[in-house]
C-alpha positions as CSV (number, residue, x, y, z in Angstrom):
1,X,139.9,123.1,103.6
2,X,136.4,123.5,103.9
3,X,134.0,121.2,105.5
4,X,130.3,120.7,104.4
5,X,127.4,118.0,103.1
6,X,125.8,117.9,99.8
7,X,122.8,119.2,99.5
8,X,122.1,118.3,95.3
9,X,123.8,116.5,93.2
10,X,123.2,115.6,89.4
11,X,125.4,112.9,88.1
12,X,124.2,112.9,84.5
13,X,124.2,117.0,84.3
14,X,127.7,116.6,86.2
15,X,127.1,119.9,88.6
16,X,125.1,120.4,92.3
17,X,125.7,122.2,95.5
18,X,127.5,121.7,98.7
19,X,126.1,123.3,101.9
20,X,129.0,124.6,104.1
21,X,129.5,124.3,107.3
22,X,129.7,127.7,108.3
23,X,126.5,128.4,106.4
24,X,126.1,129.3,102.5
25,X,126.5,127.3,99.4
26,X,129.3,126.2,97.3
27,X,128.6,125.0,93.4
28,X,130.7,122.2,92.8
29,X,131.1,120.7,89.2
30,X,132.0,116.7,88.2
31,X,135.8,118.0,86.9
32,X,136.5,119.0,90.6
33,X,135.9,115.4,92.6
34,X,139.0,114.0,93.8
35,X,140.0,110.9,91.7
36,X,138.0,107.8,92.5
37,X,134.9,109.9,93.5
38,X,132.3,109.1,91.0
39,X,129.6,110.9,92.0
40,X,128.1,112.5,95.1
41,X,124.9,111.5,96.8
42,X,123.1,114.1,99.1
43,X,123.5,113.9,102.7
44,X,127.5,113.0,102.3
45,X,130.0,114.8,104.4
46,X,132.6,116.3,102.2
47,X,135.6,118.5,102.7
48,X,136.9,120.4,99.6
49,X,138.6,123.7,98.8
50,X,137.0,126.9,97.5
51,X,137.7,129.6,95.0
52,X,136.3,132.9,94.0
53,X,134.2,131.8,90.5
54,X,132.3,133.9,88.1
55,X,129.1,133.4,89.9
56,X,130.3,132.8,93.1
57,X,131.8,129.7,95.3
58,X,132.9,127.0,93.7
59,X,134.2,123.6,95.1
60,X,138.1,122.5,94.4
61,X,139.2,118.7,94.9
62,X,136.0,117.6,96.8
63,X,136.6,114.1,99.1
64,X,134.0,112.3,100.5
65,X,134.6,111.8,104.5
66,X,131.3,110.1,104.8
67,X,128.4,108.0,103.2
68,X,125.3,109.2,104.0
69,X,123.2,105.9,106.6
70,X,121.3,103.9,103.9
71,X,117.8,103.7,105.0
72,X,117.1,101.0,102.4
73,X,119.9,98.6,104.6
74,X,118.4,99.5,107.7
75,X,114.6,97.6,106.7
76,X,116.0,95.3,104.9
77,X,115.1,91.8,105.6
78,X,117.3,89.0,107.1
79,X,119.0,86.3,105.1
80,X,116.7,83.8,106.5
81,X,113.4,86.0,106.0
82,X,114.7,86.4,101.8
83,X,115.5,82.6,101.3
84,X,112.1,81.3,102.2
85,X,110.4,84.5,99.8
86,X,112.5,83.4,96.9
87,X,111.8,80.2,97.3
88,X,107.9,80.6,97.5
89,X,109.0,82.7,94.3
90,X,110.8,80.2,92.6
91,X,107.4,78.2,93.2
92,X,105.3,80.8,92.0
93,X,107.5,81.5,88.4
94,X,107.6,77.6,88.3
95,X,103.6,77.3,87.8
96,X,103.2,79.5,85.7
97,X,106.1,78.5,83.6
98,X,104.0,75.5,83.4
99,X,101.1,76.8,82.2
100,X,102.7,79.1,79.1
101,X,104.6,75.6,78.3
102,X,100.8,74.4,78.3
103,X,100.5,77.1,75.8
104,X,98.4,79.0,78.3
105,X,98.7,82.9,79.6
106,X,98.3,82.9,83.3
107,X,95.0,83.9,84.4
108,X,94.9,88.0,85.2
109,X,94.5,87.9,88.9
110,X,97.6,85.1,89.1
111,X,99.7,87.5,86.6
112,X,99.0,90.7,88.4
113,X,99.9,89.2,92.1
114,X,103.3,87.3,90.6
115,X,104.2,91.0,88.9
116,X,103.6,92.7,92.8
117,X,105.7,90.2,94.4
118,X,108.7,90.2,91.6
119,X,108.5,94.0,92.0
120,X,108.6,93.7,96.1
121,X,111.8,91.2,95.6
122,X,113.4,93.4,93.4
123,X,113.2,96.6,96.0
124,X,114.8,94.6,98.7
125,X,117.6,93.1,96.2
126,X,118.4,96.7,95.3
127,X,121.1,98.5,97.3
């Protein structure tokens, strides 16, 4: 078995490459991760087999040996820091649920900030 880490991978198109660790590149397609594998993300460790294709290396029975460190987990906020933003938040999406009961649109400068912090809470929700 070969040893290596993924270098591209494109889930929807279902094909990418996997650098080897002796140097060169190996094709690997979806039909050729080991059951349970979804998907591969670049930067895992894999180990898989290889065999002679048309148009070079290709990957057999790829298995992920590693995840790749999330950068987005390492900056991500405490528990502590998160419950006080969501509940100035909740605040926030409270007034102006006020004013469109009020029949009123939120004035452009309100809007605009409320839209930068829901998008800044969202990032740090995401994995």
């Amino acid at each position: 078995m070969a040893t290596g880490k993924v270098r591209f991978y494109d889930a929807e198109k279902g094909f990418g490459f996997i650098s080897k660790d002796g140097g060169g590149d190996v094709y690997v397609r979806a039909t050729a991760l080991a059951d349970g594998v979804a998907a591969l993300h670049s930067g895992q460790r894999v180990d898989f087999g290889v065999v002679e294709g048309r148009r070079g290396e290709q990957a057999l029975n790829v298995r992920v040996l590693e995840q790749p460190a999330s950068l987005s987990q390492a900056v991500r906020k405490k528990p502590q820091e998160m419950a006080v933003i969501l509940e100035d938040l909740i605040q926030m999406l409270d007034g102006l649920g006020n004013g469109y009961r009020a029949n009123r649109h939120p004035d452009p400068k309100m809007a605009n900030q409320a839209a930068q912090v829901l998008r800044r809470v969202a990032d740090e929700l995401e994995l």
